[in-house]
C-alpha positions as CSV (number, residue, x, y, z in Angstrom):
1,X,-41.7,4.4,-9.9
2,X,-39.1,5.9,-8.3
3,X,-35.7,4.5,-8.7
4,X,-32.2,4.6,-6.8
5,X,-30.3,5.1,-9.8
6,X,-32.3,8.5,-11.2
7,X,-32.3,10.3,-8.2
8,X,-29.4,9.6,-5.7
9,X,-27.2,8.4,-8.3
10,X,-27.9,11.2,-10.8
11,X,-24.9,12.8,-11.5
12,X,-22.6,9.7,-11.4
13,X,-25.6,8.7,-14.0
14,X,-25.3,11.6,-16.4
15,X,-21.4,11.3,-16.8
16,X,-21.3,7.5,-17.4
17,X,-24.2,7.7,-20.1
18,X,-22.3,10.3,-22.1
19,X,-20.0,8.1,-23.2
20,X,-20.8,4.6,-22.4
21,X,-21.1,1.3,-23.7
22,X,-25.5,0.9,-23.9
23,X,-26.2,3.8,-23.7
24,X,-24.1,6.3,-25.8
25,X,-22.9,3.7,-28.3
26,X,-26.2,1.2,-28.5
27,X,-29.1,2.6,-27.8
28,X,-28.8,6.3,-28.8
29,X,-27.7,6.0,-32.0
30,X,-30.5,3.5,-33.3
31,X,-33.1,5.9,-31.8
32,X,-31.5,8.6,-33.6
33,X,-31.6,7.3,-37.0
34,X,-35.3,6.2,-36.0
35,X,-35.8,9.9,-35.1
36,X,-34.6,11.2,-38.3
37,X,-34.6,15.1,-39.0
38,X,-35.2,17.0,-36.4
39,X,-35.4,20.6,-38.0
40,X,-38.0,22.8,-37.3
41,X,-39.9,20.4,-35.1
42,X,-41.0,20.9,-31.5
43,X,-40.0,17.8,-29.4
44,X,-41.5,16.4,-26.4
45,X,-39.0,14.3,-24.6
46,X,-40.1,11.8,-21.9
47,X,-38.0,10.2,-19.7
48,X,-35.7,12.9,-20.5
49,X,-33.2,11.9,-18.0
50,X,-30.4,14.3,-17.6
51,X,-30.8,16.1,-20.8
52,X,-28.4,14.3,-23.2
53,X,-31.4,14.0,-26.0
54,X,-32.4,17.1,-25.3
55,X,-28.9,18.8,-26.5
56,X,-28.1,16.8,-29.4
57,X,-32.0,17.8,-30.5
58,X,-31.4,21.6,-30.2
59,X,-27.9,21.3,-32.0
60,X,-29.8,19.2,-34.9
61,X,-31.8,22.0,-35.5
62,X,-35.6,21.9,-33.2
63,X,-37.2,24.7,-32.5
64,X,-38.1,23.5,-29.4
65,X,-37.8,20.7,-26.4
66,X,-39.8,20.2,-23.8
67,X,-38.2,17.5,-21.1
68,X,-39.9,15.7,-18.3
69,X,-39.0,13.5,-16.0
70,X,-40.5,11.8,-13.1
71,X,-36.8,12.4,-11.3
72,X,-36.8,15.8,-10.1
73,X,-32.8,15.6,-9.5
74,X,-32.4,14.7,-13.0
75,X,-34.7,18.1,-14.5
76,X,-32.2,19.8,-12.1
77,X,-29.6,19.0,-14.2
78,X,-31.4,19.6,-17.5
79,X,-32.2,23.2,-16.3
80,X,-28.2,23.6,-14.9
81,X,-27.0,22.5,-18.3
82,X,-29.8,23.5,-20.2
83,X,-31.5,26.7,-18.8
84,X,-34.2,28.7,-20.7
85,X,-33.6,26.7,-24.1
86,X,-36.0,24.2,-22.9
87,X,-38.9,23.9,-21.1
88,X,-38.5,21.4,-17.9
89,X,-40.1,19.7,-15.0
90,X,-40.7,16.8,-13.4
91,X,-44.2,14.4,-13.6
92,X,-44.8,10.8,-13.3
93,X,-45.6,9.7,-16.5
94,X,-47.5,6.5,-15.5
95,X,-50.4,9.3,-15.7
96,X,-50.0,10.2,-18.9
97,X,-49.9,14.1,-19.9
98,X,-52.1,16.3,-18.3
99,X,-50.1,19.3,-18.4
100,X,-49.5,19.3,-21.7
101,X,-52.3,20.8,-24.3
102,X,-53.4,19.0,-27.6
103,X,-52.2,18.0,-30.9
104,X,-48.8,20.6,-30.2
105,X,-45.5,18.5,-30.8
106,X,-44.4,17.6,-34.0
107,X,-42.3,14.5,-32.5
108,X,-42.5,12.6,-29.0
109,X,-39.7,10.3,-28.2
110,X,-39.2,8.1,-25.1
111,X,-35.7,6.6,-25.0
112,X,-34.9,3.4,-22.2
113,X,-38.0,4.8,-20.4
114,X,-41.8,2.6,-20.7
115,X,-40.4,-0.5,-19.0
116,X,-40.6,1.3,-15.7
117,X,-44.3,2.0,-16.4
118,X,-46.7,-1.0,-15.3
119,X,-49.9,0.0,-17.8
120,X,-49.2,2.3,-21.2
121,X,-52.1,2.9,-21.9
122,X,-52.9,6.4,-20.4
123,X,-49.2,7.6,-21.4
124,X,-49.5,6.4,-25.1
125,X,-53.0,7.9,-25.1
126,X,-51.8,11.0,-24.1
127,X,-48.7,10.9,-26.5
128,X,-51.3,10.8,-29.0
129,X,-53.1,13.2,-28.0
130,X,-50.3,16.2,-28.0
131,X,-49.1,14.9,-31.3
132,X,-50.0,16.9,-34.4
133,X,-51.9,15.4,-37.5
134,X,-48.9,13.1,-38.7
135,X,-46.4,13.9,-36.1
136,X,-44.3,10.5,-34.9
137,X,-43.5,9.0,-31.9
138,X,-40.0,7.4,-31.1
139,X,-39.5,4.8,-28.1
140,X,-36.7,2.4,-27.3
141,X,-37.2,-0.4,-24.6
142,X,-35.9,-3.4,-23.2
143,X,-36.5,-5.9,-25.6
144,X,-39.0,-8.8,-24.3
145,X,-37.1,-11.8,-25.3
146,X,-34.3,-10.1,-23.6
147,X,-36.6,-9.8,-20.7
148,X,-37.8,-13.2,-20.8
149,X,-34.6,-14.4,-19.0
150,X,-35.6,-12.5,-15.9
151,X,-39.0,-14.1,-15.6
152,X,-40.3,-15.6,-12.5
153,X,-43.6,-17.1,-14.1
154,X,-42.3,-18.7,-17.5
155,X,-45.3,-17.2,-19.1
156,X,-43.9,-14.6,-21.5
157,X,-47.5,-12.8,-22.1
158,X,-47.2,-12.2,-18.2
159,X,-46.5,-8.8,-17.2
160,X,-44.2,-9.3,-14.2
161,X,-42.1,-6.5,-12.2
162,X,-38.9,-7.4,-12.0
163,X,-35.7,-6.1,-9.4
164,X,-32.4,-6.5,-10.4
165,X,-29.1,-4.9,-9.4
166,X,-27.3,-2.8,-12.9
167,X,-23.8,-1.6,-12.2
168,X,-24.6,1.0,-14.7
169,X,-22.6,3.8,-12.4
170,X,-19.6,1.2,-11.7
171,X,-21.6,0.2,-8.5
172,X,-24.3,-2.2,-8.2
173,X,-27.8,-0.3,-7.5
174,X,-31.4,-2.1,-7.2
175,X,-33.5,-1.2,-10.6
176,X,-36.9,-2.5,-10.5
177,X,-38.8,-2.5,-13.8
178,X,-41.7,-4.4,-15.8
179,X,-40.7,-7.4,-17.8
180,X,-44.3,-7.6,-20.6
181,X,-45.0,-9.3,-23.9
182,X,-44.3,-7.0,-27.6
183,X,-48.0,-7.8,-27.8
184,X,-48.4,-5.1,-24.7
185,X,-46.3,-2.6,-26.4
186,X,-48.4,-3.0,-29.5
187,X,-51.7,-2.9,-27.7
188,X,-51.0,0.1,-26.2
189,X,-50.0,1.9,-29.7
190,X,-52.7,0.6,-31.7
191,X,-55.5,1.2,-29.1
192,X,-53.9,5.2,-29.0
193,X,-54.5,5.8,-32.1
194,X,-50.9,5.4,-33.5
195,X,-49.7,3.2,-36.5
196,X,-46.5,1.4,-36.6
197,X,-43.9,3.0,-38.7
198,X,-40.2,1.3,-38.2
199,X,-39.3,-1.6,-35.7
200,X,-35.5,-2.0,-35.3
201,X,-33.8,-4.4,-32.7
202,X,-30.6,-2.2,-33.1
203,X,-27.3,-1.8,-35.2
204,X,-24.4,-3.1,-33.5
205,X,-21.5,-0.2,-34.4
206,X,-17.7,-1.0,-34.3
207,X,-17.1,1.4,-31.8
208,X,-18.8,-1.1,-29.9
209,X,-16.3,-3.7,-30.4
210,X,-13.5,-1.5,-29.7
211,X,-15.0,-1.3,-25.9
212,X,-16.0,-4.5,-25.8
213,X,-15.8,-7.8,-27.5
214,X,-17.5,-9.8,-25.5
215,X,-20.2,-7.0,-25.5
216,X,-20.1,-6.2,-29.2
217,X,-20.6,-11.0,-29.5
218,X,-23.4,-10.6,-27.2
219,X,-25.4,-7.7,-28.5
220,X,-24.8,-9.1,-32.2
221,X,-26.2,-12.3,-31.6
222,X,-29.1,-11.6,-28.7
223,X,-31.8,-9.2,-28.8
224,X,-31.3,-6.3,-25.7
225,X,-33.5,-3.5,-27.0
226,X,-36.2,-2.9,-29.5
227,X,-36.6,0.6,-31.2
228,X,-40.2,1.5,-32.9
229,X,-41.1,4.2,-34.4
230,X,-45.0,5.1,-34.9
231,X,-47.3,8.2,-35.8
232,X,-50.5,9.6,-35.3
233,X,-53.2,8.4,-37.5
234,X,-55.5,12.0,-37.4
């Protein structure tokens, strides 16, 4: 699904991400203490985005990253800031892997990335599939009671897309994405072949606070994104 914000909004994307409120000081750091060590492992990183996962993986110590996208604007900017220390290009993951071989990466991780996918089930198959004996898989997603609020059917098992305008970027852009169940997500992990390792509906950080209090009330006292972390059962 192509979207506004990933390709002509990229690079006002990749400098408010660096350092903002959601993104920077929410989300990444819970999927970073999900994703643990890093040293030594080859990563595959979907919905790579502009790279930012990417760099903080390669300074943690992994021996290698490889980063798709379905944006081609935004593996433009991975390879400009990136270059030869990771390997790069763009695919729509709603079709799983098919360029990637079996049972090679140690770790897959998928930040803010499977709600703009309408059926898992041939990504996480594939996720699977590359993943070594053991290796884990990291995700972070809207959370579905969070999405709940957006829902045009009042059934919460409903898999509904949903268009909303974000002001991410400081400017209000249409975002369209899927609005599903945790029963969906979990569907889709345990029919792979994965088992459940770690679910985490986030850590709300002081640094948050500082930004924003109304933010730091909000995201303390209503769900916004879940975080799981799973592995292969080979």
């Amino acid at each position: 699904m192509k979207q506004e914000m990933y390709t002509t909004h990229v690079q006002q994307y990749d400098l408010v991400a660096q350092d903002n409120l959601y993104n920077a000081h929410f989300e990444r750091p819970n999927t970073l203490e999900l994703i643990g060590d890093v040293s030594g492992k080859k990563v595959l990183d979907l919905g790579c985005g502009s790279g930012l996962y990417a760099q903080i993986l390669l300074a943690r110590g992994a021996s290698a990253v490889t980063c798709i996208d379905a944006s081609q604007e935004m593996i433009e900017i991975v390879k400009d800031k990136l270059g030869e220390t990771v390997s790069a290009y763009a695919q729509d993951l709603s079709k799983g892997l098919p360029e990637e071989d079996d049972a090679q990466y140690d770790l897959v991780i998928c930040p803010l990335m499977i709600h703009y996918i309408q059926d898992l089930r041939p990504l996480f198959n594939d996720v699977k599939r590359v993943l070594k004996a053991g290796g884990e898989f990291v995700f972070s997603t809207h959370h579905p009671f969070a999405d709940y609020e957006c829902s045009s059917s009042g059934n919460y098992y409903e898999k509904e897309l949903v268009k909303d305008m974000w002001n991410t970027i400081g400017d209000p852009v249409p975002v369209a994405f899927y609005r599903r169940s945790l029963q969906d997500i979990t569907d889709a992990m345990t029919e792979s072949g994965m088992a459940m390792l770690a679910l985490s509906e986030g850590k709300v950080n002081d640094k948050i606070r500082e930004i924003s209090e109304e933010d730091y009330q909000r995201l303390s006292t209503f769900p916004n994104f879940i975080f799981i972390k799973c592995f292969s059962m080979k």
